[in-house]
VEXDREN-2710 file (C-alpha; in Angstrom, 1 decimal):
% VEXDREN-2710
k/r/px/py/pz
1/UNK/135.6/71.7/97.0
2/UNK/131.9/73.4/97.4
3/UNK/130.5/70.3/95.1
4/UNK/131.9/67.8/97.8
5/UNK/130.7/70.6/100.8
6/UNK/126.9/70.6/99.3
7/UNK/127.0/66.6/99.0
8/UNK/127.9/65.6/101.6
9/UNK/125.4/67.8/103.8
10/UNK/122.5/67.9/101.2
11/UNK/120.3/65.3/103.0
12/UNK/120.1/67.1/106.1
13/UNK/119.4/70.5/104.6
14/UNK/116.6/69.1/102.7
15/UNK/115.4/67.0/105.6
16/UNK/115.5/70.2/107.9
17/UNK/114.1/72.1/105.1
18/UNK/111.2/69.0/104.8
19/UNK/110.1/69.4/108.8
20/UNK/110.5/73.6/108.7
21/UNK/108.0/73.3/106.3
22/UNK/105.7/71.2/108.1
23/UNK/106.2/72.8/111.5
24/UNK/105.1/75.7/109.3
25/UNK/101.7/74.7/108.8
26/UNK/98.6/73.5/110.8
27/UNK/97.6/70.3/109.1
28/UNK/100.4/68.4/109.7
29/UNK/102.2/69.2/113.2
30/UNK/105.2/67.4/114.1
31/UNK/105.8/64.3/116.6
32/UNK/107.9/64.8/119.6
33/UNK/110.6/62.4/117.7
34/UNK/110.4/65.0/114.6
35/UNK/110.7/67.9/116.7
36/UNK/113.9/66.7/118.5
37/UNK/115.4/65.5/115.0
38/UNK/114.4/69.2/114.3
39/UNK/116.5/70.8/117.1
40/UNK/119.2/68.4/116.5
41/UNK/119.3/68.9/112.8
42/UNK/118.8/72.6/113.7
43/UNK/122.4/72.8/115.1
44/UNK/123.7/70.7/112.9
45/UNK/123.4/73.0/109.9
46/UNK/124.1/75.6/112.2
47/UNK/127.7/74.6/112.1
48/UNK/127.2/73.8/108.3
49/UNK/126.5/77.6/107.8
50/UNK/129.9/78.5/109.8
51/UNK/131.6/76.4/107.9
52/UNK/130.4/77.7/104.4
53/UNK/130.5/81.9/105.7
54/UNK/134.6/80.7/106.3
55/UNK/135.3/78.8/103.5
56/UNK/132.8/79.6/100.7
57/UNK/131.1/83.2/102.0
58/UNK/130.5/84.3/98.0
59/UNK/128.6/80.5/97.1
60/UNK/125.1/80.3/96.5
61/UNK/124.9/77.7/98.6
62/UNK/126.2/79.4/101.6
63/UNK/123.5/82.0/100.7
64/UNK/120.8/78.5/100.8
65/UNK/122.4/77.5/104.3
66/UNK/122.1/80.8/105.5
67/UNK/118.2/81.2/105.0
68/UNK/117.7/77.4/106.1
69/UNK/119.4/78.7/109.6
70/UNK/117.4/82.1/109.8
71/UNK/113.9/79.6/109.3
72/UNK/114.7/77.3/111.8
73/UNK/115.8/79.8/114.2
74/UNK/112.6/81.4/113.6
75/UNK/110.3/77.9/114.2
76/UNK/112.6/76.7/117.5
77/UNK/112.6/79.9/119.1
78/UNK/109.6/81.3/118.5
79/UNK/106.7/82.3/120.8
80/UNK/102.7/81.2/119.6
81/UNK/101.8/83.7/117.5
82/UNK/98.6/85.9/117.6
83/UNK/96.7/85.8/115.1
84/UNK/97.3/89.6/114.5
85/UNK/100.6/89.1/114.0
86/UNK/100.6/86.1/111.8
87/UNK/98.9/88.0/109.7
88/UNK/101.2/91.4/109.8
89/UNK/104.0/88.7/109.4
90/UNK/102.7/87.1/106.4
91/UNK/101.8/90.3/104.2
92/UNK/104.7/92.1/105.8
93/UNK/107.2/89.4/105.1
94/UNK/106.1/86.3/103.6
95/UNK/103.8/86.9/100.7
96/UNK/105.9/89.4/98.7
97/UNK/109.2/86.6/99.6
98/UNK/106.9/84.1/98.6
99/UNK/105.9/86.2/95.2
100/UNK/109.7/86.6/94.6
101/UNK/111.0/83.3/95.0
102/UNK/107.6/82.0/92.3
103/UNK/109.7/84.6/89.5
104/UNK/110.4/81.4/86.7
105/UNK/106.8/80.4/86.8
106/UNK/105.7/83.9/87.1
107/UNK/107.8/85.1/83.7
108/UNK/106.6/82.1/81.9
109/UNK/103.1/83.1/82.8
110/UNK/103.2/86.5/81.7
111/UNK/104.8/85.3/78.5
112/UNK/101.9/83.2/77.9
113/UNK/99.0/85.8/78.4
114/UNK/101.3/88.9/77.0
115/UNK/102.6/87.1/74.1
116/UNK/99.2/85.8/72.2
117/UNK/97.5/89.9/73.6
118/UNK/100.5/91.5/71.5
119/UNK/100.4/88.9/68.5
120/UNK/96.3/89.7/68.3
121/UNK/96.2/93.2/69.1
122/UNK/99.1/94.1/66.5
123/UNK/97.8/91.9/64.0
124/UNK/94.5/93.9/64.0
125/UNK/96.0/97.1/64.5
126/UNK/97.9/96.1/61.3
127/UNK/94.8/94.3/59.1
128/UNK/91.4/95.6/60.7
129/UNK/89.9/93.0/58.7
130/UNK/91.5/89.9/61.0
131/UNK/89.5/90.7/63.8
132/UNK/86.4/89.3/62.5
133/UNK/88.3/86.1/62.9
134/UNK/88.7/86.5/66.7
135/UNK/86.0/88.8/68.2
136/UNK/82.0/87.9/68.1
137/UNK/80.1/89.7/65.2
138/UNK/78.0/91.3/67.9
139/UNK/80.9/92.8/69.4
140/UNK/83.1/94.1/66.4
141/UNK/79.6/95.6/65.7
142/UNK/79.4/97.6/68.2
143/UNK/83.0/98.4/68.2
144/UNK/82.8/99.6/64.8
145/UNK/79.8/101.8/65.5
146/UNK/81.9/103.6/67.8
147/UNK/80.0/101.7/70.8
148/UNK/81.6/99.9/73.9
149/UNK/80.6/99.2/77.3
150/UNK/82.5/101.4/79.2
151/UNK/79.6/103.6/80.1
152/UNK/78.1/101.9/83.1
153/UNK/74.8/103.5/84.9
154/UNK/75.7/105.5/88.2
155/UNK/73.3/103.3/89.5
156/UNK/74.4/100.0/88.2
157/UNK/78.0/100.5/89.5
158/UNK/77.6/98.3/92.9
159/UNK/76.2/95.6/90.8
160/UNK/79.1/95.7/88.5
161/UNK/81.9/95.8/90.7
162/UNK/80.4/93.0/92.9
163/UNK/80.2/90.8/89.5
164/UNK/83.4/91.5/88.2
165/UNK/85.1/91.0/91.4
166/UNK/83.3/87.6/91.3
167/UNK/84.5/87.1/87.8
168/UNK/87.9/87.9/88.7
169/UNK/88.4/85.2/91.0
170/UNK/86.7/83.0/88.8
171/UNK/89.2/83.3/86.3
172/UNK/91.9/83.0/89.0
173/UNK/90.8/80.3/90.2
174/UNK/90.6/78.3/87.0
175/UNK/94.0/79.4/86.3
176/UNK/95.6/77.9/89.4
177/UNK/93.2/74.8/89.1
178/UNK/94.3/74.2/85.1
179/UNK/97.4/73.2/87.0
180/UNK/96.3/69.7/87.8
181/UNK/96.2/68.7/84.5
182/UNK/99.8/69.1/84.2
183/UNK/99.8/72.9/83.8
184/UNK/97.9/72.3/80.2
185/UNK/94.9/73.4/81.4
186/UNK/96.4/76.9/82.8
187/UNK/98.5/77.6/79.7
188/UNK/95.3/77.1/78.1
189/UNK/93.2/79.8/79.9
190/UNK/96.3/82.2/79.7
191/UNK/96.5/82.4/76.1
192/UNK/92.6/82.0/75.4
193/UNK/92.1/85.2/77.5
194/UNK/95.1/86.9/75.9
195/UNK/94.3/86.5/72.5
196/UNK/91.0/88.1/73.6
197/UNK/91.9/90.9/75.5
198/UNK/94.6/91.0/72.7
199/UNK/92.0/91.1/70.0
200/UNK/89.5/93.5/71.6
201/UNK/92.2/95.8/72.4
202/UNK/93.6/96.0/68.9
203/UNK/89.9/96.8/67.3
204/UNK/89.3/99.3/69.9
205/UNK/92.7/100.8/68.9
206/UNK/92.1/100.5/64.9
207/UNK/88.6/102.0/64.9
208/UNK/89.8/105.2/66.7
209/UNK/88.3/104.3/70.1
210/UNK/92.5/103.7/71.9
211/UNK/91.9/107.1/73.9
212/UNK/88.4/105.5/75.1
213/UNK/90.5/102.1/75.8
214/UNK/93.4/103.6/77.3
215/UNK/90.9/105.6/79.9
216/UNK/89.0/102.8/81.0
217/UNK/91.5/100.2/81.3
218/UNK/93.9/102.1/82.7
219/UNK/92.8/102.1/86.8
220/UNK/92.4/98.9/87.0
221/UNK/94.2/96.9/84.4
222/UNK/97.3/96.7/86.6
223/UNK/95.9/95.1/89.8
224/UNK/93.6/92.7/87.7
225/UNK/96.1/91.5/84.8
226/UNK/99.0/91.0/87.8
227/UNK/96.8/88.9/89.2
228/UNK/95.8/86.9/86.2
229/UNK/99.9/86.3/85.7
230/UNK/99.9/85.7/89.6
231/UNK/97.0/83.1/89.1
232/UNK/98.6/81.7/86.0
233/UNK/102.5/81.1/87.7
234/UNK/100.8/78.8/90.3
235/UNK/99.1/76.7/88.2
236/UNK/102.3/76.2/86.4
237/UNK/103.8/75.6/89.3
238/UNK/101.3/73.1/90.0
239/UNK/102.1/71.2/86.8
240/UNK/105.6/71.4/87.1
241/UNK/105.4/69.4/90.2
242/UNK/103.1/66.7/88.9
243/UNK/105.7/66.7/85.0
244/UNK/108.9/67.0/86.9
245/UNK/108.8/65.9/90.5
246/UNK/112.6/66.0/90.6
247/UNK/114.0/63.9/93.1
248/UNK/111.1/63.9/95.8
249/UNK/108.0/61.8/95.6
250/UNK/105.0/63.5/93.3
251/UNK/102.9/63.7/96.0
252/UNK/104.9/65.4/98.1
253/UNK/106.5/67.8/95.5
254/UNK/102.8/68.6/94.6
255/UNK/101.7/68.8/98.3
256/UNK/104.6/71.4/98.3
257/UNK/103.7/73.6/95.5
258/UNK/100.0/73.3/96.2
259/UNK/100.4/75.0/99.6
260/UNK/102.7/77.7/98.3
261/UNK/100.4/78.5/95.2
262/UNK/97.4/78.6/97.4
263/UNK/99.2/81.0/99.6
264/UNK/100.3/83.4/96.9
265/UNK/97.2/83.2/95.2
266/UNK/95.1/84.4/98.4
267/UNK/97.6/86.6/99.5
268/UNK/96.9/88.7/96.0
269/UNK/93.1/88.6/96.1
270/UNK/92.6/91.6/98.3
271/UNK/94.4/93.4/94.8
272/UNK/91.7/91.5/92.5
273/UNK/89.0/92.6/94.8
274/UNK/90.5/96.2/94.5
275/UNK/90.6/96.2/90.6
276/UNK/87.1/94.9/90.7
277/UNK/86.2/98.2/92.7
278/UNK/88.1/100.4/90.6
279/UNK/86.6/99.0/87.6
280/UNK/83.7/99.6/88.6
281/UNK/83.6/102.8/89.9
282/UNK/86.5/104.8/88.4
283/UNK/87.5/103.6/84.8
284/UNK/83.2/104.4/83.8
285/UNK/83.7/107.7/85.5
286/UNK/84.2/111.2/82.8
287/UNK/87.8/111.8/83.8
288/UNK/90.0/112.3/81.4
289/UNK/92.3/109.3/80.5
290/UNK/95.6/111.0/81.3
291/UNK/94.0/111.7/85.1
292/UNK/92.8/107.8/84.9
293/UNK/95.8/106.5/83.5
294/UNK/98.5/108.3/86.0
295/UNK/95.9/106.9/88.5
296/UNK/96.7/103.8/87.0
297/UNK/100.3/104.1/87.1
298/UNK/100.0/104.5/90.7
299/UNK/98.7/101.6/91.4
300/UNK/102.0/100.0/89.7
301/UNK/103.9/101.7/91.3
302/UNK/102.6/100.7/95.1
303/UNK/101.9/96.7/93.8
304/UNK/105.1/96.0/92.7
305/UNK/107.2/98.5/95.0
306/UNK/105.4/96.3/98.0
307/UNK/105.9/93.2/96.3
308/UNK/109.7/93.7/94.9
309/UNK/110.7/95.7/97.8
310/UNK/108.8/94.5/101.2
311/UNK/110.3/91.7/103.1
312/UNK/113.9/91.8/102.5
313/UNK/116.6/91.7/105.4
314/UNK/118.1/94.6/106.8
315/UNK/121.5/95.9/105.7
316/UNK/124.1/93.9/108.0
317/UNK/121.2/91.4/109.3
318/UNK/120.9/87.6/108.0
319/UNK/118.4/86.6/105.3
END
């Protein structure tokens, strides 16, 4: 019954869903015959949605309907937005829904940059001798001699957070552009700079320097590696689109996914630029690493308690 429900109404939810989107964004406003095939379409599903809350009001797709009616509501009613309150709306509202509804391509980039940083740190920690094979010579050198680069001048500090705020986005960047070549390219940079971090981790750890590791990394590793996963699940979702278009045209499915990678992906900066600031003030500063890691879990906690819990509808309200 809910198979023969969705089928028969699928064309107009996606076609409502196609113009929302566009309404949505500046480069590409709607004609007056779009708009009134917006309104039309508008109440059309509105009657789909009271259909499904009486006859299916457990389905997913009643759940789909519902959030299609709650969008359009919000485009045909609406007033012109300052641009104040485009912006409360969108870190308020959109970017953490936007971060949430991105969780396949987000899980699959984590498991590429955590899965090759596990395999090399562990297989260090468990042969030291293996991480000649991954790390410069210069490097392990200095690792070995009990030397790292933690210890930045007082005076270099502004320097170094300005750099590797630059780097940062570098990286991010390069992440979410690896997408064009069918996602390749950003699976690529994922597990290149895990097997890194991966390997200099576990020769920090096996020559006795982990407390040293631990302190440093800790106040700003959990802004700055979120937003390498961040970086990493729009570029997948970039290839996806261009692999597996599904039943839309490439361009447009790619036109789709660019926009909403571009959106996450700027929406996170503002953390990158604040790991870039930590790291370069407060992981080289001589507090203890306990003090710098609870710091650090802090920082987890208000990322991912604004981007998990912001957003979401009110008890009793629609979606």
């Amino acid at each position: 019954m809910i198979e023969r429900f969705v089928a028969h109404r699928r064309l107009r939810w996606e076609r409502l869903s196609a113009l929302l989107d566009r309404a949505s964004s500046a480069r590409a406003p709607l004609s007056v015959d779009e708009l009134d095939e917006l309104a039309r379409l508008y109440r059309q599903v509105t009657g789909d949605l009271a259909v499904a809350r009486r006859d299916f009001p457990d389905d997913q797709a009643t759940l789909f309907v519902n959030q299609l009616v709650t969008r359009a509501h919000g485009i045909v009613y609406r007033d012109p937005p300052a641009p104040l309150s485009r912006l409360r709306r969108f870190f308020g509202h959109e970017l953490p829904q936007e971060y949430r509804s991105a969780w396949p391509y987000l899980l699959a980039s984590a498991g590429l940059f955590f899965g090759p940083l596990l395999a090399a740190a562990l297989a260090i920690l468990v042969a030291p001798g293996t991480a000649a094979l991954m790390l410069p010579p210069g490097l392990l050198a200095e690792i070995k001699a009990g030397q790292t680069w933690f210890d930045a001048n007082p005076a270099e500090r502004s320097y170094l957070a300005s750099f590797l705020m630059a780097h940062n986005i570098q990286v991010s960047f390069l992440a979410l552009g690896g997408g064009m070549l069918a996602g390749v390219g950003t699976a690529a940079i994922l597990v290149f700079n895990g097997l890194f971090i991966g390997a200099v981790a576990g020769a920090l750890a096996a020559y006795g320097l982990g407390d040293r590791l631990v302190g440093f990394v800790s106040p700003h590793g959990f802004f700055e590696l979120s937003v390498i996963v961040v970086a990493g699940g729009c570029g997948l979702m970039l290839g996806r689109a261009i692999v597996w278009p599904g039943l839309r045209t490439r361009g447009e499915r790619l036109a789709e996914a660019g926009a909403r990678s571009v959106r996450l992906l700027l929406g996170v900066l503002p953390f990158l630029a604040a790991a870039g600031l930590l790291e370069g003030f407060v992981s080289p500063s001589p507090f203890a690493w306990p003090f710098k890691l609870a710091l650090g879990l802090a920082t987890a906690v208000v990322l991912y308690g604004y981007l998990l819990l912001t957003g979401r509808p009110r008890p009793g309200r629609a979606s």
